[in-house]
C-alpha positions, -999 to +999 in steps of 0.1 A: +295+582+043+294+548+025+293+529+059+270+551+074+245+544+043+251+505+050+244+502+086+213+492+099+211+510+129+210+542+113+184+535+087+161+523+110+167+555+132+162+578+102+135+559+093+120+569+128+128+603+127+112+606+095+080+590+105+077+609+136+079+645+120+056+637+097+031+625+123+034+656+144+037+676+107+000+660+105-016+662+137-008+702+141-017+711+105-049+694+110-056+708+145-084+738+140-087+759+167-116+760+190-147+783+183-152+807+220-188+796+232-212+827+226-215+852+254-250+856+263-261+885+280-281+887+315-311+904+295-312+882+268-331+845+269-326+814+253-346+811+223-384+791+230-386+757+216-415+756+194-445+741+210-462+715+198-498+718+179-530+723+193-548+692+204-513+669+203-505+653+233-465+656+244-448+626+245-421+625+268-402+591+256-396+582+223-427+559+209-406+527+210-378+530+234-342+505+227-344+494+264-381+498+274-395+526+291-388+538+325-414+533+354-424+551+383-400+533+404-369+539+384-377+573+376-381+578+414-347+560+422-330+580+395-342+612+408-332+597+446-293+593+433-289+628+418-274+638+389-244+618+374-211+628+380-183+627+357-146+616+367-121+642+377-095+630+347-120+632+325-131+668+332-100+681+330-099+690+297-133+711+293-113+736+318-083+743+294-081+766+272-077+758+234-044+757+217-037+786+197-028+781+159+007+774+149+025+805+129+033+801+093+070+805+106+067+774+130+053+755+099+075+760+077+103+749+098+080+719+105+078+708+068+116+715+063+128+689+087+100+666+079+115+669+044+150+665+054+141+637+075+125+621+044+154+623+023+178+610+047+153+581+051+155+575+017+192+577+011+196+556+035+176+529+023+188+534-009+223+530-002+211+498+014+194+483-022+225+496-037+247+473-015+225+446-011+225+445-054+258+453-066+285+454-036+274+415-025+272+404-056+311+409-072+325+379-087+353+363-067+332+372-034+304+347-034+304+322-007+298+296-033+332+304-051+367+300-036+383+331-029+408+339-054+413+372-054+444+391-043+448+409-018+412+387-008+385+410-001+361+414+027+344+380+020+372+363+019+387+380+053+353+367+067+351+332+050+392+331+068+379+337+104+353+311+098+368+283+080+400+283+099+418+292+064+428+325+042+419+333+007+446+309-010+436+276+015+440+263+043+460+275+074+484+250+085+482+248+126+511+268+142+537+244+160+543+272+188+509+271+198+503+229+200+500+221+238+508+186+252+505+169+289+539+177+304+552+141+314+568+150+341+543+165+360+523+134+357+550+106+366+536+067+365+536+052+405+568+031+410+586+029+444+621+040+451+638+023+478+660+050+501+696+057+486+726+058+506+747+093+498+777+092+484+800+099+507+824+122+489+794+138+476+785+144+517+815+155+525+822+185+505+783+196+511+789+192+550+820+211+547+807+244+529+777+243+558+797+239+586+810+270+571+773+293+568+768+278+603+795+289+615+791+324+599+758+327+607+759+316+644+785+343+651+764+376+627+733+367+625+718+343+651+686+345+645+689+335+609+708+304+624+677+295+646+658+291+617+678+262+606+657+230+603+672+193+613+677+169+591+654+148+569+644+113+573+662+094+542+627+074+543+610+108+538+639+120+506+624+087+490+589+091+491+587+124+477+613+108+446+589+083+440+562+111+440+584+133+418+591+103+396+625+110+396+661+111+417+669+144+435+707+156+427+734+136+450+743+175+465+709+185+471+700+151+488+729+154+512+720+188+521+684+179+531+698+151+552+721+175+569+692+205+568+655+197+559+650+234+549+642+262+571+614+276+593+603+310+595+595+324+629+568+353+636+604+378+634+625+357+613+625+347+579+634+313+573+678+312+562+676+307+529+699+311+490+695+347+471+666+362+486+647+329+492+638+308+520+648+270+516+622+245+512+619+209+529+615+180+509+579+179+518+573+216+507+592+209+476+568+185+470+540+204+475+551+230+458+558+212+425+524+198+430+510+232+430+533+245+400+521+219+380+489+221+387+493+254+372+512+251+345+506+211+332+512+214+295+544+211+268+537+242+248+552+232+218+545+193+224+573+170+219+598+196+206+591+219+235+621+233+257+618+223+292+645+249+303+625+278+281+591+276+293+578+290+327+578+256+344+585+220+335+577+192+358+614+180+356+622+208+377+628+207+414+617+237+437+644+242+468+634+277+477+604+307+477+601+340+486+562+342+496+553+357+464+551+333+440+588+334+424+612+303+434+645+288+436+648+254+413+671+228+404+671+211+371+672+175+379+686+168+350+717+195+344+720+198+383+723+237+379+705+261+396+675+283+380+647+307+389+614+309+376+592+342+387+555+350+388+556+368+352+563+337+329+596+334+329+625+311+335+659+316+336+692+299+344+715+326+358+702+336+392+713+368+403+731+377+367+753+345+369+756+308+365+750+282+389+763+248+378+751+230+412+734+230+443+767+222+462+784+252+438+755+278+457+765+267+493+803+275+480+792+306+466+770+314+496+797+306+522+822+327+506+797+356+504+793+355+538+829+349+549+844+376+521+813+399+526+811+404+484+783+397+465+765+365+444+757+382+412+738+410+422+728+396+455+747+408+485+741+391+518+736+421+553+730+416+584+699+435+597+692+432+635+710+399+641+689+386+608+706+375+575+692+397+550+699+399+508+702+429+495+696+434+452+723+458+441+722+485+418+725+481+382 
């Protein structure tokens, strides 16, 4: 009841009801109904006028007329035009008939609801004065006085959302939500000559692909179509110097031996867990784009690059069209995933990756042993490597 007395709205529209019943409560008690004309009877005449007095003559126009007194002319053009005719809206109502009486019944009820109309009308405003004087007014709750009270009241709540502070002081900024530039999404311009591979590093990566070449060649040719050549060392540097930063030893070989995969109008480029493997100039772009998106610390300086849904120090080496990708942490070396949802996490497929040359080991035995990586299990579907997401 007590916030339905203070609101606004409703006193004014009370205050409108009120008003308007007792307009109409006005207007139809003052209405008198109209007398019937009198009925006159074919044999009866119209009362004479009386004439005038011997010897008087009649005078036709008043003796000193407002406007002057009509000549012969005008009389004659008046008589010419005919009688004056009077609009059709405004003869409509001589041809209704009156509007009989209102019952005392009809009344009654009138004057009750004007009455209850009234009284809500003044509650209302009542409860209003009362508020305005007494509720607005409690020490502790002024807006020139700090808010001491505890728990604070409504004021204070208010004064809070305001000032940026709650009834005791200030509130201090929460370090979760402080936001920085992310860094590494915004490297300075240096170049970076080309680096020669290390040649064990090579070795071991060329071995585990001649292995998923071989594989895939023999069960699923299509898939091994797709493979790309390899990049231009020229190329791997440019997009470092880009990146600001050194791509893993494994990861570089494996570009120079394979510069990703290309997917055909049939085939979906061969790619690691459900993804198709990036070159080194859609990783670029891609961590272009993901930084775009996401360009901030959250957390500033203490933030964790590894926690949040992408970090510029992260390097993307596959996709899977809809918006979820393959990474490697240039930093660690192991493999993550980040998805469209927010979220990044470091055990792909339910376990860990500690390298990009530890996923071709993993991936080649898969293929060779037929078992699964986690909860990815590689099939061949119509000559096509396919991976298939287990059941929990």
């Amino acid at each position: 009841m007590r916030r339905m007395i203070i609101s606004r709205r409703v006193g004014l529209a009370l205050a409108a009801v009120a008003v308007a019943a007792a307009i109409v409560l006005i207007v139809r008690s003052r209405r008198r109904p109209a007398l019937p004309a009198p009925v006159r009877h074919e044999h009866e005449h119209a009362p004479a006028e009386p004439a005038p007095p011997a010897g008087r003559p009649v005078d036709r126009w008043p003796p000193a007329p407002v406007l002057g007194t009509p000549t012969a002319e005008d009389l004659a053009r008046y008589a010419a035009a005919g009688p004056p005719t009077i609009p059709a809206f405004l003869q409509g109502g001589h041809d209704r008939p009156a509007r009989e009486p209102l019952d005392a019944a009809t009344r009654r009820r009138l004057i009750r609801w004007a009455a209850v109309a009234l009284a809500l009308c003044l509650v209302a405003g009542g409860g209003q004065l009362v508020e305005s004087a007494v509720f607005s007014k409690q020490p502790g709750l002024s807006q020139d006085k700090p808010c001491s009270t505890d728990p604070p009241g409504a004021d204070c709540l208010f004064a809070e959302l305001r000032e940026g502070g709650t009834a005791s002081g200030p509130v201090e900024p929460d370090p979760e939500s402080w936001t920085a530039p992310d860094p590494d999404c915004h490297p300075g311009s240096r170049a970076l000559p080309a680096l020669a591979p290390d040649a064990k590093v090579t070795r071991a990566v060329h071995r585990q692909w001649r292995r998923i070449e071989r594989w895939l060649k023999t069960h699923a040719p299509k898939s091994h179509r797709t493979l790309a050549g390899p990049a231009e060392p020229a190329t791997v540097a440019a997009v470092e110097a880009r990146m600001g930063r050194r791509l893993p030893a494994d990861l570089r070989a494996s570009l120079l031996r394979h510069d990703g995969a290309v997917t055909s109008k049939d085939t979906w480029g061969f790619g690691f867990l459900g993804n198709t493997s990036l070159s080194v100039r859609e990783m670029l772009d891609t961590w272009r784009g993901l930084c775009d998106v996401d360009g901030q610390d959250y957390g500033g300086e203490e933030s964790d690059p590894r926690s949040e849904w992408w970090d510029g120090r992260m390097l993307p080496v596959g996709s899977d069209g809809t918006g979820n990708h393959l990474v490697v942490d240039s930093v660690r070396h192991d493999v993550g995933d980040t998805d469209n949802e927010g979220t990044m996490d470091f055990t792909p497929g339910g376990v860990r990756v500690r390298s990009y040359h530890t996923l071709l080991k993993a991936t080649a035995d898969a293929l060779e042993k037929g078992r699964a990586i986690g909860y990815w299990k590689p099939e061949v579907v119509a000559g096509e490597l396919e991976w298939t997401v287990l059941p929990s």
